[in-house]
C-alpha positions in Angstrom: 0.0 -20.7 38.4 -0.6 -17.2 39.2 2.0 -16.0 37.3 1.5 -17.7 34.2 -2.3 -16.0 33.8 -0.7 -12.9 34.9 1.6 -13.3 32.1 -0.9 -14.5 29.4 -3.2 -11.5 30.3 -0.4 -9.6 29.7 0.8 -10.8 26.5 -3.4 -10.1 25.3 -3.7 -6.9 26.6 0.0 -5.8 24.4 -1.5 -7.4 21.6 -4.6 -5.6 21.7 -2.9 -2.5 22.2 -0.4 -3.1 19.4 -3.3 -4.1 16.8 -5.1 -1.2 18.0 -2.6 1.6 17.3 -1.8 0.1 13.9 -4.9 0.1 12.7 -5.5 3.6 13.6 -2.1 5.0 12.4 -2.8 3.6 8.9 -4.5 6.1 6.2 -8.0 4.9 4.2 -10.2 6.7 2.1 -14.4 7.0 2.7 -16.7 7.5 0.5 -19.9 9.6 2.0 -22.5 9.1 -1.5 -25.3 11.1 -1.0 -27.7 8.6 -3.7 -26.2 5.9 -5.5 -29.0 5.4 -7.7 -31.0 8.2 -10.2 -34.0 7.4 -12.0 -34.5 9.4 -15.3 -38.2 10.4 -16.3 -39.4 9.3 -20.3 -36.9 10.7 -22.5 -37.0 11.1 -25.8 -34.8 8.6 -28.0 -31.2 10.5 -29.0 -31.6 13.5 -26.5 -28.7 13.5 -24.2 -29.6 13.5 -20.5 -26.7 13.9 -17.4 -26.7 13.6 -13.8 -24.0 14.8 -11.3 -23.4 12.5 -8.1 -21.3 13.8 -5.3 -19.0 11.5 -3.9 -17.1 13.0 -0.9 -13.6 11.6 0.2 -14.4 12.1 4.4 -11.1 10.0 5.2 -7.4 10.4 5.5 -6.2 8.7 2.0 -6.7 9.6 -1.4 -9.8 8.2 -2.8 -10.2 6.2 -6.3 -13.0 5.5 -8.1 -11.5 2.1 -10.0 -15.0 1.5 -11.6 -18.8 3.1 -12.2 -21.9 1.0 -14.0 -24.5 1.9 -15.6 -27.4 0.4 -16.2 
């Protein structure tokens, strides 16, 4: 009986270990956003009005931005 726990504490702690390894081997991108939103004051009607967000990649993959609203 002793040896059976032994061996299913085993096969959990290898399992652990394996998913653990994995998962840090593995490349992903992070995005740090300093805002997300921006809130322009009255404008008048045709003017052209921009804002620049910075968007910094802080992991190990390429990041891409796939899609940006506005609203």
């Amino acid at each position: 009986m002793k040896n059976y726990f032994f061996r299913i504490i085993l096969s959990l702690v290898c399992i652990q270990i394996l998913f653990s390894t994995t998962a840090f081997s593995e490349n992903f991108p992070s995005a740090l956003i300093s805002e997300k939103t921006h809130r322009f004051e009255a404008i008048v009607e045709g003017d052209q009005v921009t804002h620049d967000f910075i968007i910094k990649n802080i992991g190990t993959a390429p990041l891409k931005i796939v899609k940006i609203e506005s609203g």
